[in-house]
C-alpha positions in Angstrom: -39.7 -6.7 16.6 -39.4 -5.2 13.1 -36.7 -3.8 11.6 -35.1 -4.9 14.8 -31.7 -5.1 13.0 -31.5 -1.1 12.3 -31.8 -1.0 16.3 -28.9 -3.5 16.8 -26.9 -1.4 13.6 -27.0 1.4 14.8 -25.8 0.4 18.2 -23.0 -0.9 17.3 -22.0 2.3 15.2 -22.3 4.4 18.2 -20.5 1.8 20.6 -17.5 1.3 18.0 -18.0 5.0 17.2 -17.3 6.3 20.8 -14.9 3.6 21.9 -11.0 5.2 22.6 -9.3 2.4 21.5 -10.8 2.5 17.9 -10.8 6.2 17.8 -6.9 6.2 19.2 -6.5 4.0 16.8 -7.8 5.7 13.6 -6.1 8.7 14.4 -2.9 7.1 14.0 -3.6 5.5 11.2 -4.7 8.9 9.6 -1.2 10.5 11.0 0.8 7.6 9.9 -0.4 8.1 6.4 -0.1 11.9 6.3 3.5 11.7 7.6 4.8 9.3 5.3 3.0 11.4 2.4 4.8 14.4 3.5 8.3 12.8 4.1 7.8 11.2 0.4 6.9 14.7 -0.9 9.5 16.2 0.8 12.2 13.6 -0.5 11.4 13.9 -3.5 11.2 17.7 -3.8 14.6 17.9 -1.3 18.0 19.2 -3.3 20.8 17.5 -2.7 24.4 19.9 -3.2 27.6 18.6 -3.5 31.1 19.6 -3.5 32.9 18.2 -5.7 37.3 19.0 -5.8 38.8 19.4 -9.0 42.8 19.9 -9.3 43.0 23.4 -10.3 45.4 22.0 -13.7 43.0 19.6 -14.7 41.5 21.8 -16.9 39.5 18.8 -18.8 38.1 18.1 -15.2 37.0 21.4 -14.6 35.3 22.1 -17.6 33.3 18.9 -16.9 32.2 19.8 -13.8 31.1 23.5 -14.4 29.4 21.9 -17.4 27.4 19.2 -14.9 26.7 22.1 -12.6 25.3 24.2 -15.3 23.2 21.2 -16.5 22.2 20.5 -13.1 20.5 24.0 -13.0 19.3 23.8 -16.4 17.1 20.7 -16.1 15.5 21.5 -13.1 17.8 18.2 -11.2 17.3 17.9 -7.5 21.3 18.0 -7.9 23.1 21.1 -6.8 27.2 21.1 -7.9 29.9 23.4 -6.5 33.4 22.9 -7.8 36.5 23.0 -5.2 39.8 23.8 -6.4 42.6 22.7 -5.3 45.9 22.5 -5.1 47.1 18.8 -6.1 46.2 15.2 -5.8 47.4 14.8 -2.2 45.0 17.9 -1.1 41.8 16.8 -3.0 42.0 12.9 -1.1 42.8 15.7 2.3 39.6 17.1 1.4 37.5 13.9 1.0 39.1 12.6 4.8 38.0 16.0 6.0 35.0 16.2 4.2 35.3 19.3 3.0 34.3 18.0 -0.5 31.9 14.9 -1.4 33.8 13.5 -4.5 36.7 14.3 -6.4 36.9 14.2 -10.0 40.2 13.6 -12.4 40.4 13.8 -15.8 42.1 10.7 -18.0 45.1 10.4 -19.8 45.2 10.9 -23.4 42.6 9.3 -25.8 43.4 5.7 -23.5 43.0 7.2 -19.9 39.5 7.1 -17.8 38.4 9.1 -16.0 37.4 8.8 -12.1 35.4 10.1 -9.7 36.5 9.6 -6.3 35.1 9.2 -2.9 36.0 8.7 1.0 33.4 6.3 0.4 31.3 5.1 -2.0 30.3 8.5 -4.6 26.6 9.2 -4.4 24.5 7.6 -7.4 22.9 10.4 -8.7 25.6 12.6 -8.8 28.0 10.0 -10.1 25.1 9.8 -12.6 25.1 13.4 -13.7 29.6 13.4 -13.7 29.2 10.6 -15.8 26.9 11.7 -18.8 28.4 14.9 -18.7 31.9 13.5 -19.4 30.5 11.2 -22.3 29.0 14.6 -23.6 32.2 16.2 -23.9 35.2 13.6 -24.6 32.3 12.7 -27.4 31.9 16.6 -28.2 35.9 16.9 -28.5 36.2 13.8 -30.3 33.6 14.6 -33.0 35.3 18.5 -33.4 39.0 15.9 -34.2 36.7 14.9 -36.8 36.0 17.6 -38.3 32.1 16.8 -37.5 29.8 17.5 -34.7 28.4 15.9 -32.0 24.6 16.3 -33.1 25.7 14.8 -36.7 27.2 11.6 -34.7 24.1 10.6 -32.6 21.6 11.9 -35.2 18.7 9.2 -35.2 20.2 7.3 -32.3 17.1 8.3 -30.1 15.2 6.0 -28.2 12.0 6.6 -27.3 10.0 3.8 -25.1 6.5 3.3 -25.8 4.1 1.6 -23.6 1.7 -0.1 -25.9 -1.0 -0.5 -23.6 -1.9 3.1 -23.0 -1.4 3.1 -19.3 0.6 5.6 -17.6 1.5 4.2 -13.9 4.9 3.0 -13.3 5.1 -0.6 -12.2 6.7 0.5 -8.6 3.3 2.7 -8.2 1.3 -0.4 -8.7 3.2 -2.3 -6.1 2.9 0.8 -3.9 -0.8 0.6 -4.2 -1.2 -2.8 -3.8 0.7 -2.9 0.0 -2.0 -0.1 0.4 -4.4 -1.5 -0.3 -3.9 -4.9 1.2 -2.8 -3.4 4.4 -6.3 -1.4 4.0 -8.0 -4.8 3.9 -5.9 -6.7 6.8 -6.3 -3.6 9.0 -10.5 -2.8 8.0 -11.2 -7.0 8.6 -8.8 -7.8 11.5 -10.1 -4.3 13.2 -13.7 -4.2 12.5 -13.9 -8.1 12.6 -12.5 -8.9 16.0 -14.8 -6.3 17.6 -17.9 -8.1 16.0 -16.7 -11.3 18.0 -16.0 -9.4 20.9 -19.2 -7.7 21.5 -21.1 -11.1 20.6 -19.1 -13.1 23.0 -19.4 -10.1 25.5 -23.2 -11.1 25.1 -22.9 -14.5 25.5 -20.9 -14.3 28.4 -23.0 -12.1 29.9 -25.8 -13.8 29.2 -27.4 -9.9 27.7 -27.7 -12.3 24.6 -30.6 -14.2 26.4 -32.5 -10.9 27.3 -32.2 -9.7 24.0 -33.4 -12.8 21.9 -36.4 -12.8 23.5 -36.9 -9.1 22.3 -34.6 -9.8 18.5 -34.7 -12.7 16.4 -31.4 -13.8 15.7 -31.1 -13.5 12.3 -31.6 -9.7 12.8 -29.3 -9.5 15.6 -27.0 -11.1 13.5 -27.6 -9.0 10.7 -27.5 -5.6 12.7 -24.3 -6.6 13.7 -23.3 -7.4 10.1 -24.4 -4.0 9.1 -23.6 -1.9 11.9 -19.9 -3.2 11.6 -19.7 -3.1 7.5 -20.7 0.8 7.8 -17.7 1.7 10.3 -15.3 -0.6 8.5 -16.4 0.9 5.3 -16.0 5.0 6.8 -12.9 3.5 8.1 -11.4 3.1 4.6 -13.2 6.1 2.9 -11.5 8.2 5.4 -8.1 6.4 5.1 -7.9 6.4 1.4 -9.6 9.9 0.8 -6.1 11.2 3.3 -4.1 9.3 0.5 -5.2 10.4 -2.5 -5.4 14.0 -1.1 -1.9 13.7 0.1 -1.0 12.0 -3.5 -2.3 15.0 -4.8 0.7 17.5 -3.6 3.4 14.8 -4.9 4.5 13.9 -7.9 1.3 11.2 -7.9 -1.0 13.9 -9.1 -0.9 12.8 -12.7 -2.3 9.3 -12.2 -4.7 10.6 -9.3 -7.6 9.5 -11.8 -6.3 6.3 -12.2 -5.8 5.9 -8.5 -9.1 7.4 -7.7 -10.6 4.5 -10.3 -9.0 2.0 -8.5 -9.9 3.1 -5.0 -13.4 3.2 -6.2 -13.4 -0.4 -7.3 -11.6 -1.7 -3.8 -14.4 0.3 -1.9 -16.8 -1.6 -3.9 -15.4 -4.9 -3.8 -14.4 -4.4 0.1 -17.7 -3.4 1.0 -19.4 -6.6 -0.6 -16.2 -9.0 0.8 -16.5 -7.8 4.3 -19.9 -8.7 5.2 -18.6 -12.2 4.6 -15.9 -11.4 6.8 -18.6 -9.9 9.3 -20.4 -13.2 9.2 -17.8 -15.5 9.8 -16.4 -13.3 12.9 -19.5 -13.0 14.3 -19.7 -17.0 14.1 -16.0 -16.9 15.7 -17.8 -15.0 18.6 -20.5 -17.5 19.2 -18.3 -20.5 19.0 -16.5 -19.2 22.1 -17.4 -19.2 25.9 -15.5 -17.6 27.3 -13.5 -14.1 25.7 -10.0 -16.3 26.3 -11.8 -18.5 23.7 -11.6 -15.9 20.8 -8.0 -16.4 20.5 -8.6 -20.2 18.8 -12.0 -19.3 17.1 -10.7 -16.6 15.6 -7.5 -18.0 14.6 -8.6 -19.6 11.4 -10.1 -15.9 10.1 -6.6 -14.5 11.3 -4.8 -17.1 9.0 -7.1 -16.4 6.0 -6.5 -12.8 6.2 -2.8 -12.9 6.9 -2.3 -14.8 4.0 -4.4 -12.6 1.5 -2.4 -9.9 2.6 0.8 -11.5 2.0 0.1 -12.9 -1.4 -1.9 -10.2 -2.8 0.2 -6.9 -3.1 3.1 -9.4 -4.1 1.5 -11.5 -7.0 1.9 -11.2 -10.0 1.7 -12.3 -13.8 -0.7 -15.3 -14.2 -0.9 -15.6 -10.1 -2.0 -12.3 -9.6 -4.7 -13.2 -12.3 -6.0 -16.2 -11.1 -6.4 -14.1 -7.4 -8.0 -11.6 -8.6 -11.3 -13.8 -9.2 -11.3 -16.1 -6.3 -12.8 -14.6 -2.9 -11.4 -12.7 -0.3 -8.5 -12.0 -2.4 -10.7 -10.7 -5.2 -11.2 -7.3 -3.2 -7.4 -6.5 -3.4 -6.5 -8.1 -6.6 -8.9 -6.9 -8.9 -8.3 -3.1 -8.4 -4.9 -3.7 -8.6 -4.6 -5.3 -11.6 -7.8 -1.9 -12.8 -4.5 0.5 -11.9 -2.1 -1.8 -13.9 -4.7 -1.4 -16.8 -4.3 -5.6 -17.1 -7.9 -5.8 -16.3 -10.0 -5.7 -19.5 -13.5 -3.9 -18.8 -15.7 -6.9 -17.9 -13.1 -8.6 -15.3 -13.9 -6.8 -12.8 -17.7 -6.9 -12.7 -17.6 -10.9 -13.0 -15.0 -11.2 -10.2 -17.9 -8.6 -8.3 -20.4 -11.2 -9.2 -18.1 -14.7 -8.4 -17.4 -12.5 -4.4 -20.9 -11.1 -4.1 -22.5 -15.2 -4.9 -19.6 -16.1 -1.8 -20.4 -13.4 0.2 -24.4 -15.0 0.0 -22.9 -18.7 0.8 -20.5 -17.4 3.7 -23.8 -15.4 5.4 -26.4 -18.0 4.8 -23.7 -20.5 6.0 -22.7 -18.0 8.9 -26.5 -17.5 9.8 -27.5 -21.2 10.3 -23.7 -21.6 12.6 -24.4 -18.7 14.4 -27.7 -19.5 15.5 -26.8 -22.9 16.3 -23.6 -22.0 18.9 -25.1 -18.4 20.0 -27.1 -20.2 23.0 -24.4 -22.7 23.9 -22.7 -22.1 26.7 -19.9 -24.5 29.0 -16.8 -25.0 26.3 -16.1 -23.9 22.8 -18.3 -25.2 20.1 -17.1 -26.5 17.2 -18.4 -26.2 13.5 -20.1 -28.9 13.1 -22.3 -28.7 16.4 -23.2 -25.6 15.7 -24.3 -26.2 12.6 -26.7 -29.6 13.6 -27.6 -28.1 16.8 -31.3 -27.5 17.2 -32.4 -24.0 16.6 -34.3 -23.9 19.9 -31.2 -24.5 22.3 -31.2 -23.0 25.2 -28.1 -21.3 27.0 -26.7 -24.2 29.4 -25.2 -23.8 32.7 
């Protein structure tokens, strides 16, 4: 039959398309990524107030803290400061058992004393943050007015301004961010997609439908229909996943490196579009090798491995390893568009580690092809590798 393979594609589009599970599935995923967006956003946008004591005759105290409340507000901080007065020592550490303030502050001694903020427990970073520059500011502030100087006149040209020489804007934690992405995009679009290739194809075999239908399909089309049919939901899969991310992103702070991100995301469709069909193939194979479905489970096993492990190494190399991963196939789809949003990649990298995975993709199909044909119609035990691949092509299913 020709163009028997758009018949088998598109079967396995609607199958996949209206099967719970996947759809169950998806919808999770799709929640789970809007969620975590939004309880990022809303983090990150949160104010956190404090109340902070201050012994109402430690003047030097007090003054600090208005001054860190006022600079709080000033800036724009997600820090919010309310100043408690009390009485003496012994009722500012009452109000930190009762929690009736967060911290309390106390001024030093003379020129030698320090100064300390206290806490029932530990005093929250940023707040101890904010106490702590704004002291500086002013015991430097009264210190330079001693002088007969100022405080502007002291620090002038002490700034320090850090300059990122090559040009590109995204913070290093963002980079790792993405790459969990988009290696947990990859582990979820191969292990998902590719274990239902290998289930319906062992559903076939088992149910000897296969024999029906290679009288009707040649088997290179039917494997290729199922190569196809499986890419495009894989492929959707991730368009849809990624496209809720980067609108999400959008409303955080993310939104000024969306073009970046969008860049990158464009590459990893590409590159994952091209790996998966390998990954397609070698499932499918997985699904012929087997008898039986409770065979899958050791077919499959080796794919599961590779996968695993290019999930686990990819979004944590890097330097030189993330380099040399980012031209060698499968791990090529993550690596490559990770190191496009770290701006390591210089503008031909990635189209010759496109060209090294498209050249393996080839080998793994043509090598997938010969396999598959070789164990679809053999039947009584697992097949291995090897007799699939010398077994005559006009094998018949067994007993």
């Amino acid at each position: 039959m020709k163009n028997a393979w758009m018949l088998v594609a598109t079967r396995e589009i609607v199958v996949r398309a209206l099967n719970k599970g996947f759809l169950i599935g998806l919808v999770v995923n799709v929640v789970m990524i809007g969620g975590l967006i939004g309880f990022t956003s809303y983090m990150d946008g949160r104010t956190e107030s404090f109340d902070v004591a201050v012994v109402a005759e430690d003047e030097p105290a007090a003054t600090a803290l208005e001054s860190a409340a006022g600079a709080a507000a000033s800036d724009d901080q997600d820090v919010e400061l309310t100043v408690v007065r009390v009485d003496s020592a012994a009722a500012a550490e009452a109000a930190l058992e009762d929690e009736s303030a967060d911290a309390w502050l106390s001024s030093g001694d003379g020129d030698a004393g320090g100064w300390t903020l206290s806490g029932w427990r530990e005093p929250d970073n940023d707040l101890a943050a904010l106490v702590e520059s704004t002291v500086r500011d002013q015991v430097m502030a009264d210190r330079a007015d001693a002088a007969g100087t100022t405080i502007d006149a002291l620090t002038a040209g002490s700034d320090v301004e850090t300059e990122r020489l090559d040009g590109n804007p995204v913070d290093p934690q963002i980079v790792f961010v993405a790459g969990f992405v988009l290696a947990f995009l990859f582990f979820m679009g191969a292990v998902g997609s590719g274990s239902m290739i290998a289930g319906s194809v062992i559903e076939e075999k088992q149910s000897r439908l296969v024999e029906i239908i290679a009288t009707a399909v040649p088997l290179r089309q039917l494997l290729a229909g199922k190569i196809i049919g499986s890419s495009v939901i894989a492929l959707a899969q991730n368009l849809l996943l990624a496209g809720v991310g980067l609108i999400g992103a959008s409303f955080t702070d993310l939104s000024a490196i969306l073009p970046a991100m969008s860049a990158t995301m464009i590459w990893f469709v590409v590159f994952f579009t091209v790996g998966f069909v390998a990954v397609a193939a070698l499932y499918a194979v997985a699904g012929s090798l087997a008898s039986r479905t409770e065979d899958l489970q050791y077919t499959t096993s080796p794919l599961m491995m590779l996968i695993l492990a290019v999930y686990v190494v990819t979004f944590s190399a890097d330097g030189m390893l993330e380099r040399v991963l980012s031209y060698i196939p499968p791990a090529s789809i993550v690596s490559m568009p990770v190191r496009v949003l770290n701006g390591d990649a210089l503008w031909w990298e990635p189209l010759v580690s496109l060209l090294i995975l498209l050249l393996a993709t080839l080998g793994a199909v043509l090598l997938s092809e010969r396999a598959y044909r070789g164990a679809l119609m053999q039947t009584g035990g697992r097949v291995s590798w090897k007799a699939a691949m010398t077994a005559e092509r006009g094998t018949t299913l067994g007993a």
